[in-house]
MARKOLTI-142296 format. One record per residue (C-alpha): residue in one letter; x, y, z. Coordinates in steps of 0.05 Angstrom, whole numbers, plus 32768, in hexadecimal, padded with zeros to 4 digits. Example, Ala and Ser with C-alpha at 12.3 -4.5 7.8 and 13.67 -1.06 7.14 Angstrom:
# MARKOLTI-142296
A80F67FA6809CS81117FEB808F
This chain:
# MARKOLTI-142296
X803381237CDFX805180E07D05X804280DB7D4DX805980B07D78X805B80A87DC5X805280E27DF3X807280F07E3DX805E81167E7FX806D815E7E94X804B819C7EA1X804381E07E7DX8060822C7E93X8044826C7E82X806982AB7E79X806D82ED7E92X804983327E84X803F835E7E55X8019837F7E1EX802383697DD3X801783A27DA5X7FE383A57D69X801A83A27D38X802D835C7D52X7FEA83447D4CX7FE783357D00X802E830F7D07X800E82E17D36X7FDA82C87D08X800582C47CD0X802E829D7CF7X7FEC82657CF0X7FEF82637CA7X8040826E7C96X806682287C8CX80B182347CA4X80E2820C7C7FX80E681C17C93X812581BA7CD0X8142817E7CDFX814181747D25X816A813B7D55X814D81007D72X815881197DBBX8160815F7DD0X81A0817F7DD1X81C681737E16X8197813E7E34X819C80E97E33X817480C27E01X813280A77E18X813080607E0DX80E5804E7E26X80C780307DF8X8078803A7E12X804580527DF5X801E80907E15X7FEC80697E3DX8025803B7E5DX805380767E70X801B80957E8FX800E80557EBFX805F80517EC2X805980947EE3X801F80887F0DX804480447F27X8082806C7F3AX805680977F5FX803880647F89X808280447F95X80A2808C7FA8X805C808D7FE6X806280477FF5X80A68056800CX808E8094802DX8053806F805BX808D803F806EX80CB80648081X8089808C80ADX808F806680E8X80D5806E80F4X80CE80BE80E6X809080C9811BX80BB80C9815EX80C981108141X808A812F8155X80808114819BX80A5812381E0X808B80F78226X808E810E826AX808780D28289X808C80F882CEX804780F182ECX7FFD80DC82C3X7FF6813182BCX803F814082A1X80398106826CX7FEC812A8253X80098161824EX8045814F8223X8015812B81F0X7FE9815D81F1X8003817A81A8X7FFD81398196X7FB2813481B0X7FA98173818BX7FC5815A8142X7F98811C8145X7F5981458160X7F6A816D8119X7F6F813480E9X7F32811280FFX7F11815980FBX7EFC81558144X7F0481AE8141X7EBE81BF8156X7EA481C98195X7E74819A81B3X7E2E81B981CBX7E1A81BA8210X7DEC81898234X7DA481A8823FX7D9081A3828FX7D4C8185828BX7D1D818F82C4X7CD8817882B7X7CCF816582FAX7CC9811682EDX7CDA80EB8324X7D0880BD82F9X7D2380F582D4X7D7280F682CBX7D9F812182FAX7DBA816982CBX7DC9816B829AX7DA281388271X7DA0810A8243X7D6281148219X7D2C80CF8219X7CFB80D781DBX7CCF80AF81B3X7C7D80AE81A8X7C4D808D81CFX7C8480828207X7CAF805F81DCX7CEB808381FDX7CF380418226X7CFE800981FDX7D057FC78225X7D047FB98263X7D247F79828CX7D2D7F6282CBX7D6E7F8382CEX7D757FBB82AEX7D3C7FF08282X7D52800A8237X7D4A804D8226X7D45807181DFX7D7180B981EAX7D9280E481BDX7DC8811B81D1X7DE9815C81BDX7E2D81568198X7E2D818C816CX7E0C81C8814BX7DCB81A78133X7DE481578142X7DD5812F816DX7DE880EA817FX7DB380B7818DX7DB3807281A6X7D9B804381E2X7DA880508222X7DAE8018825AX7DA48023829EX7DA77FEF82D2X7D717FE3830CX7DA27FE08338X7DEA8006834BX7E1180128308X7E597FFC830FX7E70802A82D4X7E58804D8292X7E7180308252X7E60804A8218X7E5B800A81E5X7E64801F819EX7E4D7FE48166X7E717FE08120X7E4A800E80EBX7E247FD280CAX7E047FC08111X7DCE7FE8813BX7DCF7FF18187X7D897FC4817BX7DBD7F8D8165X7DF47FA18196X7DBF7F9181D7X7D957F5381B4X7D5D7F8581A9X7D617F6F815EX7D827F348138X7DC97F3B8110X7DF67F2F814EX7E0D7EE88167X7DFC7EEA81B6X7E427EE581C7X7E4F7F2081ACX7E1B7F5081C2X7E437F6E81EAX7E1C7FAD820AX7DEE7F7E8223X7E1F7F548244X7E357F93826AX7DED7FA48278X7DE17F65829AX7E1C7F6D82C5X7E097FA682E6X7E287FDC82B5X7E0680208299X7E0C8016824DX7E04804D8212X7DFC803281CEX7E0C8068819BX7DEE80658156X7E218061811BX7E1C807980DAX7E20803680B3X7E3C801E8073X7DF28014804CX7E0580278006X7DE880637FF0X7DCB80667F96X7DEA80187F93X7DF680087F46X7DFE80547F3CX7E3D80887F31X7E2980A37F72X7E2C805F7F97X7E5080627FE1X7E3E80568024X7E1880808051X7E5F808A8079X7E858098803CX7E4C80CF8025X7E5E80F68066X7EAB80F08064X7EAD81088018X7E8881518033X7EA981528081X7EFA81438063X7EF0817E8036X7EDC81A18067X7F10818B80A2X7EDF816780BBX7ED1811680C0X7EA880DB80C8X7ED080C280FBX7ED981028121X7E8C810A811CX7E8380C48143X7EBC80DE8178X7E94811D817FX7E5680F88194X7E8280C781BFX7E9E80FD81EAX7E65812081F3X7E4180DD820EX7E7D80DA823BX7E7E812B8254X7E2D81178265X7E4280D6828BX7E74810082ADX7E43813482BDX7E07810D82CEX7E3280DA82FBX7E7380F98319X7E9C80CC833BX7E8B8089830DX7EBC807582D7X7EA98078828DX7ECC803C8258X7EBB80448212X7EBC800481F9X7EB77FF5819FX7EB47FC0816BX7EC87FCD8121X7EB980158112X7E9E801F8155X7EE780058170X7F08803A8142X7EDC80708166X7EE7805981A2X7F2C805781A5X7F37809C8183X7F0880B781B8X7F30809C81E6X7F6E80B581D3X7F5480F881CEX7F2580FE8214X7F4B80F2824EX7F0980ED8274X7F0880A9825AX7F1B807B8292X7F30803D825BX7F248022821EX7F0D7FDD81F6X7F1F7FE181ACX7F057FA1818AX7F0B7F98813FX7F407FCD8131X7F7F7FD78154X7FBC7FCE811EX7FF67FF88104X7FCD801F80D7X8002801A80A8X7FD68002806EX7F9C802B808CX7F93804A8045X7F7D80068029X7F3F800D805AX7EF6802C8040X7F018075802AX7ED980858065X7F1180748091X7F4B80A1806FX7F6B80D280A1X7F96810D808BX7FE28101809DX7FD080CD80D1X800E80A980C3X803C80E080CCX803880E38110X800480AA8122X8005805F8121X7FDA80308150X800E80388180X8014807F8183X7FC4808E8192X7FCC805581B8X8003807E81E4X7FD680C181ECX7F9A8089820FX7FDF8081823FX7FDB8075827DX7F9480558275X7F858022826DX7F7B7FFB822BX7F5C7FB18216X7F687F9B81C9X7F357F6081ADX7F577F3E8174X7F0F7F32814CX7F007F28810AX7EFD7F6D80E0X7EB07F8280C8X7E977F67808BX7E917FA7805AX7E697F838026X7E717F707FDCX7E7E7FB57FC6X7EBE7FB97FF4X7ECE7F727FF5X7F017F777FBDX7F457F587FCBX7F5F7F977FD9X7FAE7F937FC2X7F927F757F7EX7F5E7FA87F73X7F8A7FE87F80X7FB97FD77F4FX7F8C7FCA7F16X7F8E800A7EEFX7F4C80137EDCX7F1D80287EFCX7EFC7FF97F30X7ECE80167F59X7EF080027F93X7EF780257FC8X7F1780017FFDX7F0D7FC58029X7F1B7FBA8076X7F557F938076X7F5D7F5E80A9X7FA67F6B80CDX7FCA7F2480E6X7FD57F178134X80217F2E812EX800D7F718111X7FDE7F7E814BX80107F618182X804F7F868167X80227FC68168X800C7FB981ABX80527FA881C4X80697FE981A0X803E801381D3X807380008207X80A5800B81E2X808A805781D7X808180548219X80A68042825FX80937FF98275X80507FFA82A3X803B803E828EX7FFA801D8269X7FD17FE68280X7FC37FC38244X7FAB7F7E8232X7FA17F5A81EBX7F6A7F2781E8X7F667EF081AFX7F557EAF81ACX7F787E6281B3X7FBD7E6F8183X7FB17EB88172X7F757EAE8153X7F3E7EE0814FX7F057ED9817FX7EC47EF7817AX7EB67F3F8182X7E9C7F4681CEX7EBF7F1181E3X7EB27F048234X7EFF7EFD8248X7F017F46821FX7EC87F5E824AX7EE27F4D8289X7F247F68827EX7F077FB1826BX7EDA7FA382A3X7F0C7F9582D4X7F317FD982C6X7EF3800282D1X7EF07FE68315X7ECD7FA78303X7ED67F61830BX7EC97F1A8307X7EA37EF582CEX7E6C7F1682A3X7E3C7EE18289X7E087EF48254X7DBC7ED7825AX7D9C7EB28226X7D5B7EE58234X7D597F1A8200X7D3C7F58820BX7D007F6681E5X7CF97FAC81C0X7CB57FC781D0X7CAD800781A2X7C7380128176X7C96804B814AX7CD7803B813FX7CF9803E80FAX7D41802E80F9X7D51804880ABX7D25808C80C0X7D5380928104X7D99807B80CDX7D8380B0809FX7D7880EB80CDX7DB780E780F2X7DE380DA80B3X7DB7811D809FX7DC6814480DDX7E0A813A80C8X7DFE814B807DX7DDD818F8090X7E18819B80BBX7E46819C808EX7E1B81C18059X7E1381F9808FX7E6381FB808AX7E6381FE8045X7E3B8231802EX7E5582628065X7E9F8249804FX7EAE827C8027X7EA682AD8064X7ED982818088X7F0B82838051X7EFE82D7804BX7F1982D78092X7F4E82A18090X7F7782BC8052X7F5482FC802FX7F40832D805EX7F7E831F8088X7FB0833D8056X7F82836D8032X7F7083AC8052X7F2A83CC8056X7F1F840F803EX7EEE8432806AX7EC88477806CX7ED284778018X7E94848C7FECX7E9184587FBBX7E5584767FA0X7E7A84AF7F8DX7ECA849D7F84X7EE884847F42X7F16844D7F44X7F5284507F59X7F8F84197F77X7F8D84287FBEX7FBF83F87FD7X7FFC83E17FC4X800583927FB1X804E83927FDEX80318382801EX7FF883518004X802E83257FD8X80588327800FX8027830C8046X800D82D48013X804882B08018X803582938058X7FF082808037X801182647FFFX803B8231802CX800482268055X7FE982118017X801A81E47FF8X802781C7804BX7FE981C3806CX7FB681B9802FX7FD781997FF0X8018817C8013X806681808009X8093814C7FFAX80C981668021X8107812E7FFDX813C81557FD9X812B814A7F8DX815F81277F5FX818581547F2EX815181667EEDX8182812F7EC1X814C81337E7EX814180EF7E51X812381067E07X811280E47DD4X80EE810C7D8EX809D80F17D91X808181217D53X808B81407D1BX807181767CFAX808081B07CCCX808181EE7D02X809F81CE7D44X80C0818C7D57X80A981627D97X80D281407DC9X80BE81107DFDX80D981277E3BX80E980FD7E81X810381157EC0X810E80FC7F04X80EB811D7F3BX80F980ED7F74X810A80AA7F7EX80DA80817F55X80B380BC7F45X80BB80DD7F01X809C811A7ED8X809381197E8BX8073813B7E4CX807A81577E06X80A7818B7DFAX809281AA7DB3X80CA81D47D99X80C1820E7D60X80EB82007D27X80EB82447D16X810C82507D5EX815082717D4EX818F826A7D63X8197828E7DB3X814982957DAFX812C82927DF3X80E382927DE6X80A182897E16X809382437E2DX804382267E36X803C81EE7E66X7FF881CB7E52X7FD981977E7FX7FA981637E62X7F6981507E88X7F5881117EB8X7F6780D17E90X7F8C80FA7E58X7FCC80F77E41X7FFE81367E1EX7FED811E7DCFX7FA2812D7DDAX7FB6817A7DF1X7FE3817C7DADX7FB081687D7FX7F74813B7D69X7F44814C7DABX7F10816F7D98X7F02817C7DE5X7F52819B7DEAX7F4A81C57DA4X7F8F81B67D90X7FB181E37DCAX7FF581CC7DC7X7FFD81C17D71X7FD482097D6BX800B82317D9FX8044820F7D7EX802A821E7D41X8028826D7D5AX8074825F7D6FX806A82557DBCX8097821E7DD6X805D81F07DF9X806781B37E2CX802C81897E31X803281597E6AX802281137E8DX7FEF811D7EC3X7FE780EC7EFDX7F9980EA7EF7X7F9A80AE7EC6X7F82806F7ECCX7F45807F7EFDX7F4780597F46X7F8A80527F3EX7FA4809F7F43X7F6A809E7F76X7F8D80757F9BX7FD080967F98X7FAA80D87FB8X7F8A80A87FEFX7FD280897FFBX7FEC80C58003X7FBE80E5802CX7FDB80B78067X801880E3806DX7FFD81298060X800381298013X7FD2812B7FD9X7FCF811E7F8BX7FEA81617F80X802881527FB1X8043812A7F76X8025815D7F47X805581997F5EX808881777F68X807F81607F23X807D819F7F0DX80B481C37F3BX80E781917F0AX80C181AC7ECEX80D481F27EDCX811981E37EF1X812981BA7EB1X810581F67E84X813182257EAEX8173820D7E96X815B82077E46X818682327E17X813C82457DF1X811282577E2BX810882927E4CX80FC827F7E9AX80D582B97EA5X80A282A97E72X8086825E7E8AX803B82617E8EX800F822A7E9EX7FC582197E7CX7FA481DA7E94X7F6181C97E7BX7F2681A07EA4X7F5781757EDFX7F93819B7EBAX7F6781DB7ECAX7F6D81C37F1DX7FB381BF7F0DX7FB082047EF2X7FA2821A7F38X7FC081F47F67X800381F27F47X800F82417F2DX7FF682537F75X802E822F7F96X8065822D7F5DX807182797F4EX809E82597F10X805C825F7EEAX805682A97ED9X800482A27EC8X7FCE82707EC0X7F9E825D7E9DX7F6682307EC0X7F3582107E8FX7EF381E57E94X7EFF81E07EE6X7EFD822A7F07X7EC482347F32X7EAF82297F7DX7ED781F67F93X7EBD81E67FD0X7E7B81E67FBBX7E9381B67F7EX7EA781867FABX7E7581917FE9X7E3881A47FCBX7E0681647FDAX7DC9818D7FABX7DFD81997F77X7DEE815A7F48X7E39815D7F2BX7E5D81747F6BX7E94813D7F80X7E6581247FBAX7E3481097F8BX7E6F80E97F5DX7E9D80AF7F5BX7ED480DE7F5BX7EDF80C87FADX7F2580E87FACX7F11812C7FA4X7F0681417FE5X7F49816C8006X7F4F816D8053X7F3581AE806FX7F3E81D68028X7EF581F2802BX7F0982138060X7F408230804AX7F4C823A7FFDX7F1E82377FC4X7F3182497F7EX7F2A82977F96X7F6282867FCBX7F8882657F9CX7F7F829F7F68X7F9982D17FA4X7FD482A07FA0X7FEB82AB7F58X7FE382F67F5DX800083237F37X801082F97F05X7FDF82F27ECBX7FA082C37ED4X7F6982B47EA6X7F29827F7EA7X7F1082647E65X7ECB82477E76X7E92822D7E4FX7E44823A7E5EX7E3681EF7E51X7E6581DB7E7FX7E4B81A77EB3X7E8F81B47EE2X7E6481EA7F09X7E33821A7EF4X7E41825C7ED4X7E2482817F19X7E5B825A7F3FX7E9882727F0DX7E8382B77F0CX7E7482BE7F5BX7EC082A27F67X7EE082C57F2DX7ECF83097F45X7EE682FC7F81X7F2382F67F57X7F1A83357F2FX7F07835E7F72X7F53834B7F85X7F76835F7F4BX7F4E83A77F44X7F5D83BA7F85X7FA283B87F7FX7F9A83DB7F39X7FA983967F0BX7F5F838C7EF3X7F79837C7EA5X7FAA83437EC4X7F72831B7ECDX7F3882FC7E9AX7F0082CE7E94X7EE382BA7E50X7E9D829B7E4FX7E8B827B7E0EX7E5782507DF5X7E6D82057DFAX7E7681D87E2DX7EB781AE7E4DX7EE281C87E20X7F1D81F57E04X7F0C82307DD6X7F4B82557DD2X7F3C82927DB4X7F4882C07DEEX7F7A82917E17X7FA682947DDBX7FA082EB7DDAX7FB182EC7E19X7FEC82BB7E1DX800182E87DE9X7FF583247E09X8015830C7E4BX804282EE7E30X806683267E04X806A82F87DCAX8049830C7D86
């Protein structure tokens, strides 16, 4: 057999029905007959000649480079689109709140900042230096709760409540004398509030700027950060302590950044408490300026703002540390925008130089996302010019009416950068919390006078507090998604006798199909994003790839969008008669895969596509976008910047599949199934749930728990523990797992093919989610529509019963 070069597109499944023994021996006769040789044309009939000449490895990056074009053009027509989703009352200070207040509300979701911060204890132990209620907890051994002590001003070790079972912890500052204001002074991730106060070397002294504040009179909390200390370096599991957290809190709506926000505000509600009357700034540098101006813009108990190290238009905010990605921040958020909900507060910019990530992110970051390889990079901080930052800033006003905001810029002789802390930054944010005149810095360092302390110990339980957090959310997820999506659609039977009725369908599927349409968008919205452009016309391009005796195959390409194009192999029967509209079998290769390895010579694939062709199934085995390793990755991450995902592309990919099927003289539309095998097994259920095209699926070498897959930190080959960072779906734990997604596709026919050896997830994890499954489908009287076959093997194909029950599902003998 001759084959050639191979294109993308994506395989349909057919409808029900029940084949009857007689067919059954004409199927597997069908294996060993050899139908007369057919001559078939170069191109299909009624379609243009493909003229590509690439080979299957450079149509798959062709594909993948469209891709990025089509949401490159997305991220910048976004800026233009957001004055959609805002309306200012510019009235009075309370009217304007409470006109961004959906606003407040959108960017309090994407930065997961959705659960409830815990209340301050109200300590009274009686001690005459104790802190008015509520309080701010001092701890240490052997009195090591105080720290230093000057002539100015004492430090204290504290820690305080954020959330269930975290705490923040930090240094705490407190003058001898009259405090002119609270500040809370957040450092970048890579420096400790030791460093930030000249408790500890790493800062220059010109920069230590919470100790220039304590010297001039100013309360000063110094929050701990997580930092960016790699985490198994040289390993597959490598990533920073920050990144470790935002891979389990995304997937869980949650995030690193909304964690540090969390802690932030609750310093602030304790400052408030403890002190009413005195202005609070929050004040930040690098990571700590990204914290502090989101907590900013979301507490309006904030009295103003210093961001230092990170105020820009965000618009290439994806080429930042993982760590940093936001779901659909661009859509409706830029600098300016948050900037706009800090409004009327004031708000002081330091044009610094950006953190230093280290070697591992130090990559020249254009270069190293378009290799297609993969790189192991994961994204550097890039450092944004003086006329991006001043055309942001000047962009505020233009959101808003002139003199609404105080604001002031700060950088150095010809728009240079100056160093973070700067004193002419300083006495600008002091100035608006009531402040004033110079602040001048000592050369007298505290000295830290702790016998105890250990700074990785105190790193490692707060980046745990956080870990056990989201672990708690997690395992009780499934709970959460019962109540979000299944048990408000499906009714409860009560007062029946289990123990002694037979079973019977007690409800009808009408009203549970009906309300899962809202799920279903939800879905494809909220969770896996919708390109919303009108698709161009499904105008085919063909071109004959292979040969063989039984069934011809065609290259197929079609335009989804602009730049962005599907593709595959179409094999045609040649025993396919004249009029003949037969089933069709969309088959979808694995990561790095292309459609000839699902035809033939895989061992892993087991000949799918050649064997079903062979049994006179038309089959379509197409391109996938998860080829060429970081570089789909960072499609996903691109994408996530405006609400979308891998599988955005994916359906829509697959929507122009099933209308160019749709209008072929040989297929029948109502018999397009879909089987997708290990990353073609995730498209198996994320695109059959949304695209009801598909009339059953087939999910192989991927089903399981989901969430657990990709949150699990004791799971050794869970996503977390991976270099698979694009994983990871905002808020989908919550929401859908492979169960939910299952509910999705019902009625139609669904099956699982799934081997014992199969390191995906253990056996215990498929079975627990696939009776979930099952329990659907009996209750509403459907048990034999669905079907899970365990075999001995590992991350593979088997096809014995996948191909009975296409059969039988599919009506075809």
């Amino acid at each position: 057999m001759k084959t050639l070069a191979i294109l993308v597109c994506t395989v349909v499944w057919g409808v029900t029905g029940t084949v009857s023994v007689k067919a059954m021996p004409e199927r597997v006769a069908r294996d060993t007959i050899i139908y007369p040789y057919r001559k078939m044309g170069e191109t299909l009939p009624g379609t243009e000649p493909l003229n590509w000449g690439l080979s299957d490895k450079e149509l798959s990056r062709k594909l993948l480079d469209g891709a990025h074009e089509f949401i490159d053009s997305l991220i910048g027509a976004s800026v233009a689109k957001r004055a959609q989703y805002w309306t200012r009352d510019f009235s009075s200070p309370q009217a304007y709140n409470a006109s961004v207040a959906p606003n407040r509300k959108a960017l309090m979701h994407d930065i997961g900042v959705v659960d409830k911060t815990q209340p301050f204890p109200n300590y009274d132990v009686g001690l005459p230096d104790r802190y008015p209620a509520p309080s701010m907890e001092r701890f240490g051994q052997y009195q090591d709760s105080l720290v230093a002590e000057t002539s100015q001003y004492r430090v204290y070790q504290v820690r305080w409540p954020a959330l269930d079972k975290v705490w923040g912890v930090g240094l705490l500052v407190e003058p001898k004398g009259t405090a002119k204001a609270n500040i809370v002074a957040l450092p970048d991730a890579s420096i400790s509030p030791e460093q930030l106060l000249g408790l500890a070397e790493g800062v220059p002294m010109e920069s230590q700027f919470a100790r220039r504040l304590a010297e001039n009179g100013y309360r000063v909390l110094v929050p701990l950060l997580i930092s960016r200390e790699i985490m198994y370096p040289g390993t597959p599991k490598q990533q920073t302590y920050r990144e470790w957290i935002y891979r389990q809190a995304f997937h869980m709506g949650r995030h690193i950044i909304g964690f540090g926000v969390q802690k932030t505000m609750a310093a602030v509600d304790w400052f408030k408490q403890a002190y009413p009357g005195m202005k609070v700034g929050v004040a930040g540098y690098g990571e700590g300026g990204l914290v502090a101006f989101y907590a900013a813009a979301l507490d309006t108990s904030i009295d103003a703002v210093m961001v230092s190290g990170y105020f820009h238009s965000l618009q290439q905010a994806w080429l930042g540390p993982i760590y940093r990605n936001v779901w659909n921040l661009l859509t409706e958020f830029g600098g300016a925008e948050i900037a706009t909900l800090i409004a009327p507060r004031p708000m002081v910019v330091e044009y610094s130089p950006v953190p230093s990530t280290g070697d591992k992110l130090a990559a020249p970051p254009m270069e190293m996302v378009k290799r297609f390889s993969h790189t192991r990079f994961e994204g550097a901080i890039p450092m944004p010019d003086f006329t991006d930052v001043q055309a942001e800033v000047n962009r505020v006003d233009q959101l808003l009416k002139p003199g609404f905001q105080p604001k002031f810029l700060i950088a150095g002789a010809h728009h240079t950068p100056v160093p973070f802390g700067s004193e002419k930054a300083l006495e600008a944010f002091a100035k608006v919390l009531g402040g004033g005149g110079p602040l001048p810095v000592s050369s007298v360092l505290p000295v830290d006078q702790r016998r105890t302390f250990d700074p990785q110990a105190r790193m490692y339980a707060q980046m745990k507090q956080l870990e056990d957090n989201i672990q708690a959310l997690a395992q009780i997820s499934g709970y959460i998604r019962n109540d979000f999506f299944l048990y408000k659609i499906m009714p409860q039977l009560e007062n029946v006798n289990w123990t002694t009725k037979l079973y019977e369908p007690y409800y009808a599927p009408d009203k549970f199909i009906r309300e899962s349409k809202w799920y279903r968008n939800y879905f494809w919205e909220k969770i896996i994003g919708k390109f919303e452009q009108p698709m161009r016309p499904p105008d085919a391009r063909t071109k004959k790839v292979m040969e063989d005796k039984r069934w011809t195959g065609y290259r197929v390409v079609l335009p989804v969008y602009n730049h962005l194009y599907a593709a595959g192999v179409l094999l045609l029967p040649k025993d396919l008669r004249k009029g003949e509209r037969r089933p069709v079998i969309v088959i979808q290769h694995g990561r790095n895969g292309v459609p000839r390895e699902v035809i033939e010579g895989h061992t892993s694939y087991n000949d799918i596509g050649a064997k079903l062709a062979n049994q006179g199934f038309i089959v379509f085995a197409t391109f996938g976008l998860f080829s060429g390793e970081d570089r789909y990755r960072w499609l996903c991450r691109k994408a996530n910047a405006v609400g979308k995902t891998l599988f955005s592309f994916i359906l829509s990919q697959n929507e122009q599949y099933l209308n160019w099927l749709k209008t072929q003289p040989f297929v029948d539309s109502t018999r397009i199934a879909f089987y997708g095998k290990s990353y073609g097994g995730e498209t198996a259920m994320r695109v059959p749930s949304i695209l009801q095209g598909y009339c059953l699926s087939i999910c192989s070498g991927d089903f399981g728990d989901w969430t657990r897959k990709v949150v699990d930190t004791h799971f050794d080959q869970s996503f977390v523990n991976s270099f698979e960072w694009e994983m990871p779906y905002f808020n989908m734990g919550t929401t859908f797992s492979y169960a939910e997604m299952a509910y999705l596709i019902f009625p139609r026919p669904f099956m699982v093919e799934r081997g014992h050896h199969d390191l995906v997830q253990p056996d215990d994890w498929v079975a627990s989610e696939f009776a979930k499954v099952r329990y659907l489908y009996a209750q509403f009287g459907m048990p034999d529509k669905v079907k899970i076959e365990f075999f001995n093997g590992g991350h593979t194909s088997k096809n014995d019963e996948t191909f009975d029950f296409l059969h039988q599902k599919l009506n075809w003998p």
